[in-house]
LUMMI-639974 format. One line per field, with one value per atom (N, C-alpha, C): residue in one letter; atom name; x, y, z. Coordinates in Angstrom, 1 decimal. Example, Ala and Ser with C-alpha at 12.3 -4.5 7.8 and 13.67 -1.06 7.14 Angstrom:
rest = c(a  a  a  s  s  s)
atom = c(N  CA  C  N  CA  C)
east = c(13.2  12.3  13.2  12.8  13.7  12.9)
north = c(-5.7  -4.5  -3.3  -2.2  -1.1  0.0)
up = c(7.8  7.8  7.8  7.1  7.1  7.9)
END
This chain:
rest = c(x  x  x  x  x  x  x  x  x  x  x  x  x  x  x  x  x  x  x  x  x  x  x  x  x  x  x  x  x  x  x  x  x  x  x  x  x  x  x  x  x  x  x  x  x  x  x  x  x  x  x  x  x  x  x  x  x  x  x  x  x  x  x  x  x  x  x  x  x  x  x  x  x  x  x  x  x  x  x  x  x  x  x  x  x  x  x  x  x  x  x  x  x  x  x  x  x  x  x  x  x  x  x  x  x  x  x  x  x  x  x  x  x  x  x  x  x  x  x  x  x  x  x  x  x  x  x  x  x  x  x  x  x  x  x  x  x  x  x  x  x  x  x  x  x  x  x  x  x  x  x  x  x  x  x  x  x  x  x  x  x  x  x  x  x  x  x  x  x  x  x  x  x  x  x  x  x  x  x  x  x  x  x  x  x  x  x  x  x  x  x  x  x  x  x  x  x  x  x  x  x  x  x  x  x  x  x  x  x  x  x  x  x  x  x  x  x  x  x  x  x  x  x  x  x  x  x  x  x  x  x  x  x  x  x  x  x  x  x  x  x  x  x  x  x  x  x  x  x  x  x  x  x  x  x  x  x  x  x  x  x  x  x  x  x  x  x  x  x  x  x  x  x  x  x  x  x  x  x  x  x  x  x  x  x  x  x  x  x  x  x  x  x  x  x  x  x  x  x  x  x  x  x  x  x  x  x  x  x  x  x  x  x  x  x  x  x  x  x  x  x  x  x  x  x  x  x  x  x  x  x  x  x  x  x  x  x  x  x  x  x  x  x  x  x  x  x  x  x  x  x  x  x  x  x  x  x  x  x  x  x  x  x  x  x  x  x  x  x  x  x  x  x  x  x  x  x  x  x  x  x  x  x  x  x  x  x  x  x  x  x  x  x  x  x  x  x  x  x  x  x  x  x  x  x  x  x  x  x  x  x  x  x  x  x  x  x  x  x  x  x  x  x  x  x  x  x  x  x  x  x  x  x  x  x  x  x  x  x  x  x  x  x  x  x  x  x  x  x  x  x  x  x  x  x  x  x  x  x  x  x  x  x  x  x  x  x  x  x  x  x  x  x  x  x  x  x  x  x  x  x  x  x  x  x  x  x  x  x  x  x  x  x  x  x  x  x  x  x  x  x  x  x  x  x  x  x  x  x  x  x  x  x  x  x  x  x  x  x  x  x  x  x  x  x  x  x  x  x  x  x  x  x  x  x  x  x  x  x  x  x  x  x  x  x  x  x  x  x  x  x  x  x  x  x)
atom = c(N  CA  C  N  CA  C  N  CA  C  N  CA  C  N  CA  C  N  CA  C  N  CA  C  N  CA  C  N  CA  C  N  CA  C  N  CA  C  N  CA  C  N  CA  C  N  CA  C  N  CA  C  N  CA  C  N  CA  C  N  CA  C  N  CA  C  N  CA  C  N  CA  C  N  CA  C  N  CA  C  N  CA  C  N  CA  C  N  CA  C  N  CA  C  N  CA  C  N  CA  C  N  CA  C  N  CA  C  N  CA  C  N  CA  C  N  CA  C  N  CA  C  N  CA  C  N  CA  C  N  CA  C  N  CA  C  N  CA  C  N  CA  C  N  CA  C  N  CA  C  N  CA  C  N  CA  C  N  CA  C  N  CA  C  N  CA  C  N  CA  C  N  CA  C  N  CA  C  N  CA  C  N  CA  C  N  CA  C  N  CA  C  N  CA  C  N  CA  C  N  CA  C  N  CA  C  N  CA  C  N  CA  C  N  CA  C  N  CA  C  N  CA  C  N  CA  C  N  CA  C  N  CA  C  N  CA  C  N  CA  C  N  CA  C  N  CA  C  N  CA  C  N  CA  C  N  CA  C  N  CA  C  N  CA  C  N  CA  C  N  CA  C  N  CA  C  N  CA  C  N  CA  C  N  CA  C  N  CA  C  N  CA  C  N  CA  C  N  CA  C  N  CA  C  N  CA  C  N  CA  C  N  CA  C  N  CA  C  N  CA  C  N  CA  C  N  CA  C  N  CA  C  N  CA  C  N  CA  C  N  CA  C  N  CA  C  N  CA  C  N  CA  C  N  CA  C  N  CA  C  N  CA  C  N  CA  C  N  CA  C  N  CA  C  N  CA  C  N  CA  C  N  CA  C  N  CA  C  N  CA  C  N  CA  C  N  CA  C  N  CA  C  N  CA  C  N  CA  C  N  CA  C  N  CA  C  N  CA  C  N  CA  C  N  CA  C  N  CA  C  N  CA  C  N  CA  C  N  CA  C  N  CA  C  N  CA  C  N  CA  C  N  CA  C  N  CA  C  N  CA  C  N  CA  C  N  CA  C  N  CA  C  N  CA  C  N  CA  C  N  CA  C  N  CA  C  N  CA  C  N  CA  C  N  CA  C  N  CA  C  N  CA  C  N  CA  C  N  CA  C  N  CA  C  N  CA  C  N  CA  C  N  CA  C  N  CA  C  N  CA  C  N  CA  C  N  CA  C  N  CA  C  N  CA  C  N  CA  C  N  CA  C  N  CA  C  N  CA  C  N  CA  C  N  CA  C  N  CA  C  N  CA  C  N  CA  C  N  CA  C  N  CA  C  N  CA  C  N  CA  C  N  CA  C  N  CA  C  N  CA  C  N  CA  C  N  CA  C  N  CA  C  N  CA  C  N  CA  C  N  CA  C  N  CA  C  N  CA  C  N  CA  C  N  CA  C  N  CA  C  N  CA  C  N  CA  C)
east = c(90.6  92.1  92.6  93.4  94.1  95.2  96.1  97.5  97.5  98.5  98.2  99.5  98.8  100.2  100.4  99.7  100.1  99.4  100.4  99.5  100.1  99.4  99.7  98.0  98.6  96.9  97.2  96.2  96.6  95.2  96.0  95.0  94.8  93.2  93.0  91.6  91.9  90.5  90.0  88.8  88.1  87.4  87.4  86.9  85.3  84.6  83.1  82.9  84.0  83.9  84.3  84.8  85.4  87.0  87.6  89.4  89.5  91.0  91.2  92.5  92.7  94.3  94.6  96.0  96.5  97.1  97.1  98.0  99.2  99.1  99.7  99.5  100.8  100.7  101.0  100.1  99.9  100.6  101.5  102.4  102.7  102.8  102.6  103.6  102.9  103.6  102.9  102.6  101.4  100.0  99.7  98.3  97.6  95.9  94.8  94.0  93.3  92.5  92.8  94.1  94.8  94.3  93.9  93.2  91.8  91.3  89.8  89.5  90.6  90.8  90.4  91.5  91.9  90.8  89.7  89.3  87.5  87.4  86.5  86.7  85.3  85.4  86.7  86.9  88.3  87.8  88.9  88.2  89.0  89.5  89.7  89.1  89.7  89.2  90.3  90.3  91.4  91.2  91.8  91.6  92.8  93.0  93.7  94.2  95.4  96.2  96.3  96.6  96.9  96.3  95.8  95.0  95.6  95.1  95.8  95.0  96.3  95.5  96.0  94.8  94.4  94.2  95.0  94.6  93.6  93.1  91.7  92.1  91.9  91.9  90.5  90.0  88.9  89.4  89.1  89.5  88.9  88.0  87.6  88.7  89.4  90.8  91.7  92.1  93.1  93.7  93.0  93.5  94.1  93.1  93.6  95.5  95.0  96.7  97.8  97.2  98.1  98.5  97.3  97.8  98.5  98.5  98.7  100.0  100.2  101.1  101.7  102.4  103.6  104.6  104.6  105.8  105.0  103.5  102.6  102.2  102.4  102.1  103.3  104.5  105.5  105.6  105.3  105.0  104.1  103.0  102.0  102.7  102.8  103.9  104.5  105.5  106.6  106.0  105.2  104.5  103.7  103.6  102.3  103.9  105.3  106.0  106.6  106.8  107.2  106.1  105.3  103.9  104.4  104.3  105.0  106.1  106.5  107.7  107.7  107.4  107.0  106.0  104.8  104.1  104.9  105.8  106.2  107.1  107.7  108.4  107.5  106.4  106.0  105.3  104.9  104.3  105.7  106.7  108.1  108.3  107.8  108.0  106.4  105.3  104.5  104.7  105.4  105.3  106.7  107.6  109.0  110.2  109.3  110.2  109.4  110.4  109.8  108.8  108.4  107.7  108.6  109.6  110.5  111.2  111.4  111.9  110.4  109.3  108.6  108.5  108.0  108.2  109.3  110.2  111.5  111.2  111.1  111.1  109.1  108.6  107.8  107.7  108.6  109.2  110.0  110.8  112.3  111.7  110.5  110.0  109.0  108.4  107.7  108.6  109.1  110.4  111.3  111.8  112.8  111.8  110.6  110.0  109.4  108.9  108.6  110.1  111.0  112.3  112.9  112.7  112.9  111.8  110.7  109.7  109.7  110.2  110.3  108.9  107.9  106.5  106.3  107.4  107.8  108.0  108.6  108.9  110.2  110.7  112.5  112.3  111.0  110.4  111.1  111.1  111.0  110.1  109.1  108.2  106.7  106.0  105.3  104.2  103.3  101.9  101.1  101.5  100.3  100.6  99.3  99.3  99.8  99.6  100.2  98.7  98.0  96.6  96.7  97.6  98.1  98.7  100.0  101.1  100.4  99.7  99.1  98.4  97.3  96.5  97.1  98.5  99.8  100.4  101.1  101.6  101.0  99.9  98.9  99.2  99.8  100.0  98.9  98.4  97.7  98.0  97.1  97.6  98.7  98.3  99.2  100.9  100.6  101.9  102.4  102.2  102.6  103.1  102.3  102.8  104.0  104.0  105.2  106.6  106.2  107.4  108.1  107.1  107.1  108.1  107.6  108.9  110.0  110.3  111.6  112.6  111.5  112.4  112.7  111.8  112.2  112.8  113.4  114.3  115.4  115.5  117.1  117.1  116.2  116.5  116.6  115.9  115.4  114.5  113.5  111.5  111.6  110.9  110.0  108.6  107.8  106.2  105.9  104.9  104.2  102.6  102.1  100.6  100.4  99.5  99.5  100.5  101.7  102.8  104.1  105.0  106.4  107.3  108.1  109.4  110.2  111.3  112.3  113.6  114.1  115.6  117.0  116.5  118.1  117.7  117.0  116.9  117.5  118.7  119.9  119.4  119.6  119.7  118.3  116.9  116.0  116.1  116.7  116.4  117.6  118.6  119.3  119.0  117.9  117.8  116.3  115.8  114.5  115.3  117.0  117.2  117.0  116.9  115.9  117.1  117.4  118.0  118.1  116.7  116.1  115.4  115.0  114.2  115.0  116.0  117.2  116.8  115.9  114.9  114.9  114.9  114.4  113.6  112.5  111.0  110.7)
north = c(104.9  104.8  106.2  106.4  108.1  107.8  108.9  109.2  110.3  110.2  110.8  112.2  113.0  114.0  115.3  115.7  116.1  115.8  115.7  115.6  114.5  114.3  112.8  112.0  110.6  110.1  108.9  107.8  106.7  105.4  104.3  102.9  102.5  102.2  101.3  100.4  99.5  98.7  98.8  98.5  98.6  97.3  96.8  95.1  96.1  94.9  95.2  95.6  95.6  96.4  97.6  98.6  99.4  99.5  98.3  98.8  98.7  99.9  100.2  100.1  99.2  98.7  100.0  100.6  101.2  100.4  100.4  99.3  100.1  101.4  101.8  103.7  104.5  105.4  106.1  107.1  107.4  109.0  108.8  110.1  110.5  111.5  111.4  110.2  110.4  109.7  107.8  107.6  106.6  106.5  105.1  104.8  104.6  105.0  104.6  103.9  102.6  101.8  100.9  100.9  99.6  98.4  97.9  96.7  96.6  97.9  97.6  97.4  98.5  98.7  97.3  96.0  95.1  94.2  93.8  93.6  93.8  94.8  95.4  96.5  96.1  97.5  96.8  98.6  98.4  98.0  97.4  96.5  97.3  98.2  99.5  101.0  101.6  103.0  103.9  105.0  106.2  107.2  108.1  109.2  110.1  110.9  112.1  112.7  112.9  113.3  114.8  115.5  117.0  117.3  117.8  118.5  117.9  116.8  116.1  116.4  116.4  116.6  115.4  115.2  113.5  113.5  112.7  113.1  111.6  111.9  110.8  110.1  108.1  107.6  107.3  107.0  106.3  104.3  104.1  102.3  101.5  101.9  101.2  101.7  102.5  102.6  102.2  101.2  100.9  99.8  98.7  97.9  98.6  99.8  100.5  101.0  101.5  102.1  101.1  99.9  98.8  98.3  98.4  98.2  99.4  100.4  101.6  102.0  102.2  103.4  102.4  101.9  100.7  101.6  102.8  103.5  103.7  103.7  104.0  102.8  101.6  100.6  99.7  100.2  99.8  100.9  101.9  103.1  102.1  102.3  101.4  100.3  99.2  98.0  97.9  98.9  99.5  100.4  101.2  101.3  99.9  99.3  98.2  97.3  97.1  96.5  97.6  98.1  99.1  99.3  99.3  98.9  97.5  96.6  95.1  94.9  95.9  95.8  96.4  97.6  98.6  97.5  97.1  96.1  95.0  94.8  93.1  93.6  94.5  95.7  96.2  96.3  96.6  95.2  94.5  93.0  92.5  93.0  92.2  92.6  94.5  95.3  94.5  94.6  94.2  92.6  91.8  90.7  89.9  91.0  90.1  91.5  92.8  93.7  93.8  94.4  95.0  96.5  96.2  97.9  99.2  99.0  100.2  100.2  99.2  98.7  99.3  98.8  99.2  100.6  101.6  103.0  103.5  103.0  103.5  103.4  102.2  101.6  102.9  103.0  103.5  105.0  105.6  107.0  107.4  106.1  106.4  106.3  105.3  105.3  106.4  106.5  108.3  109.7  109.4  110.3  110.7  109.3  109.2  109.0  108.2  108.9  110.6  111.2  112.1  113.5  113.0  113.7  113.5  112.1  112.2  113.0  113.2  113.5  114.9  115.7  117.3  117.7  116.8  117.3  118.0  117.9  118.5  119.8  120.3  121.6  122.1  121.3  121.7  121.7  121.2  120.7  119.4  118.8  117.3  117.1  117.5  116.8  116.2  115.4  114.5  114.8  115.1  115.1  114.0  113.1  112.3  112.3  111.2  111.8  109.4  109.9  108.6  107.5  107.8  106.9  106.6  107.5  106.5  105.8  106.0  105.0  103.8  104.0  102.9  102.2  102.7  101.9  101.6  101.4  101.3  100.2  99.9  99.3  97.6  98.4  97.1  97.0  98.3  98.7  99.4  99.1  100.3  101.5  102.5  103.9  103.9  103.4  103.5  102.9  101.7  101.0  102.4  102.8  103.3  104.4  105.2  106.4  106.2  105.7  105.0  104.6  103.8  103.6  104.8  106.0  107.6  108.0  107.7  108.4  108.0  106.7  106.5  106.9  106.8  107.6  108.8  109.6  111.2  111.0  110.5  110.5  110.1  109.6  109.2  110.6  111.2  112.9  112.1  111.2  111.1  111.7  111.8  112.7  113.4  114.4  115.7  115.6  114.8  115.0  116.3  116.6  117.9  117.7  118.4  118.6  118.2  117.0  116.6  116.3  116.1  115.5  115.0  114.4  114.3  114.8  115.3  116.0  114.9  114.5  113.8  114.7  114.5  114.7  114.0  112.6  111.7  110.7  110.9  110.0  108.3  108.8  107.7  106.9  107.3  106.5  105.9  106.2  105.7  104.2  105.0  103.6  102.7  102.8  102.3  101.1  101.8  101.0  100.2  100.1  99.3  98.5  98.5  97.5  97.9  98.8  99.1  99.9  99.3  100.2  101.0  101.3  102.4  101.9  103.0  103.2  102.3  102.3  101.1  101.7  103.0  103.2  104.7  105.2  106.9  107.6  106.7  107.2  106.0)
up = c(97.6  97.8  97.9  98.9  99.2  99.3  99.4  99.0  100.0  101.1  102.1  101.3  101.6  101.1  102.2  103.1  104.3  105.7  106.7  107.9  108.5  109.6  110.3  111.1  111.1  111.2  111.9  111.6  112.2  111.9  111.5  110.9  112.7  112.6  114.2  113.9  114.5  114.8  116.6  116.4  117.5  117.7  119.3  119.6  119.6  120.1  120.3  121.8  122.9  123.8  124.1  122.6  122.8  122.9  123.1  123.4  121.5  122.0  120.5  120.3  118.9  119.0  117.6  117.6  116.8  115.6  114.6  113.4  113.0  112.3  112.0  111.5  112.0  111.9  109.9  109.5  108.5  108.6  107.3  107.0  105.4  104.9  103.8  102.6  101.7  100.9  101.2  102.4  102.8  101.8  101.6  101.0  102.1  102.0  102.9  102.0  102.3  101.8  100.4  100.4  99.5  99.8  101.0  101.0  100.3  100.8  100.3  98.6  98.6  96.7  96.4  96.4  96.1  97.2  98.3  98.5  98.8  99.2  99.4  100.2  101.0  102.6  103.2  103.5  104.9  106.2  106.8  108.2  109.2  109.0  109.7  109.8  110.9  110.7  110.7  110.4  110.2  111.1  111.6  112.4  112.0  111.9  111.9  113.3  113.6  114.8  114.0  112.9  112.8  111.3  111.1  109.7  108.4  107.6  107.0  105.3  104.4  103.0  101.9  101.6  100.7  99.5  98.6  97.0  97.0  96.2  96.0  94.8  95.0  93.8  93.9  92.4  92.3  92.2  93.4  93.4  92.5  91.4  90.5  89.1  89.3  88.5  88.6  89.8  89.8  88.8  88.5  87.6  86.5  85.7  84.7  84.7  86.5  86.6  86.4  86.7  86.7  85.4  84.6  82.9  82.2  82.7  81.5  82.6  83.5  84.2  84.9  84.4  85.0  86.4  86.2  86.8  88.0  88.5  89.5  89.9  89.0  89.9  90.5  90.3  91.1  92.2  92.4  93.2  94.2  94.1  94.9  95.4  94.0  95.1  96.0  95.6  97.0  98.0  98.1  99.4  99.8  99.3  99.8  100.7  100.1  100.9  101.5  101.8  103.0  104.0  103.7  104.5  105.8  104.5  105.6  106.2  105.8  106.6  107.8  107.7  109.1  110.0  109.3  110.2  110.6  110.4  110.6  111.9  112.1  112.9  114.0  114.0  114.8  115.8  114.7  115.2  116.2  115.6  116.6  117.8  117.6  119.3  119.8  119.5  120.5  120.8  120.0  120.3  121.7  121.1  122.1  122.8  122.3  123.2  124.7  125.4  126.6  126.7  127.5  127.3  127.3  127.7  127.4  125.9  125.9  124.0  123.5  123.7  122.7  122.5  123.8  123.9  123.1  123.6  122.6  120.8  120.4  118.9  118.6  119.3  118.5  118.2  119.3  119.3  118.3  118.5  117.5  116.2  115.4  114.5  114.0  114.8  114.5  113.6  115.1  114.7  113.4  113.2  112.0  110.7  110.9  109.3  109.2  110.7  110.5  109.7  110.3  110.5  109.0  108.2  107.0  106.4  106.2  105.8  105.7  106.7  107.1  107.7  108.3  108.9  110.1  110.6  111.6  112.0  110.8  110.6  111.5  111.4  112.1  114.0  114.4  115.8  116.1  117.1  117.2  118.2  117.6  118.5  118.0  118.6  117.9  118.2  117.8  118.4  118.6  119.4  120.0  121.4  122.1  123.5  123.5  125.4  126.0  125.5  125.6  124.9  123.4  122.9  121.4  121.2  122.5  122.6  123.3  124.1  125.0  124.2  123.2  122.1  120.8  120.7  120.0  120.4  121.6  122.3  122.6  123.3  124.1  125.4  126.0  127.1  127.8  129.7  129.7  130.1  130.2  130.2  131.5  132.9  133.8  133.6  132.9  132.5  131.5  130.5  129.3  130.2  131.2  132.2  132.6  133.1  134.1  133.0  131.7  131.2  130.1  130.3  129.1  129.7  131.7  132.7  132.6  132.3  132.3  131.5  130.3  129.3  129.3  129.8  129.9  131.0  132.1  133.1  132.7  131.6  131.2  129.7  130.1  128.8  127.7  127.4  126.1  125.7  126.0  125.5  127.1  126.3  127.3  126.7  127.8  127.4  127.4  127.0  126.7  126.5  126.5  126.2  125.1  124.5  124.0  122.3  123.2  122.2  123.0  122.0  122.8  122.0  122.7  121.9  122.6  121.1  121.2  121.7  122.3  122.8  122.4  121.9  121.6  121.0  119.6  118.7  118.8  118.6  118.3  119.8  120.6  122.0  122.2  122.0  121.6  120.8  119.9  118.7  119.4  120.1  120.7  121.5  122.2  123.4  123.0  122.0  120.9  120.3  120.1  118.9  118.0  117.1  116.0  115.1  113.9  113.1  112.3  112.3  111.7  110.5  109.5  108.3  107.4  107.4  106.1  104.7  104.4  103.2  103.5  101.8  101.8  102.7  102.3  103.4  104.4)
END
């Protein structure tokens, strides 16, 4: 069990042909392997987008934390539902937005937890490329190309070399429907 405390990353599975779906992007203050804690092996993989630093639990402590440190197991709880929430949010963009809603809702959500977060370092810009949005989405790369332009033609995002810089937050999350974080982190 980790405790992501700098950096940025990302939960994915992979089919047995190789396509790779994105679950969920990892930023500090994020748990890795809360499932497995509480079930076993993770049925995910992790990858790292920028140099990331990880406090280590031993998962055979956790029950302990749960009996003795009450104030860390409500800690965990609440990331574990902030967790579901952000997924149930994202299950909603791939399941009934458009591909420009989704582009948008997953920009604007990068964004706004990176932006609360301060990982950024007073940048707005994101370091991933159009193959994380496309293995994010469930878009292919051509579709995902095509809909990155639209957005930077209406001066919302300036792609760049491997990242995007946001331009207009607000109008982003605008055009996703999306009302943002509703929460600290």
């Amino acid at each position: 069990l980790y405790t992501v405390l700098l950096g940025l990353g990302f939960r994915y599975k992979l089919l047995p042909d190789g396509r790779r779906q994105i679950l969920n992007y990892l930023l500090p203050g994020d748990l890795i392997g809360l499932q497995s804690s509480l079930m076993g092996e993770m049925q995910h993989s992790v990858e790292a987008l920028s140099p990331m630093l990880l406090c280590v639990f031993q998962r055979s402590q956790l029950p302990e934390l749960y009996r003795n440190y009450r104030g860390l197991a409500f800690d965990i709880t609440w990331i574990a539902a902030r967790e579901e929430r952000i997924l149930d949010e994202h299950l909603l963009s791939i399941g009934r937005r458009t591909a420009l809603e989704r582009a948008a809702y997953l920009i604007a959500f990068l964004f706004e937890r990176g932006r609360k977060l301060n990982i950024f370092n007073g940048r707005k810009f994101i370091p991933i490329t159009q193959q994380h949005i496309a293995d994010t989405l469930g878009l292919s790369i051509v579709h995902t190309n095509k809909t990155l332009k639209k957005l930077a033609e209406r001066g919302l995002i300036r792609w760049q070399e491997r990242g995007c810089e946001v331009l207009n937050g607000e109008e982003l999350m605008a055009i996703a429907g999306w009302e943002g974080l509703g929460e600290g982190k």
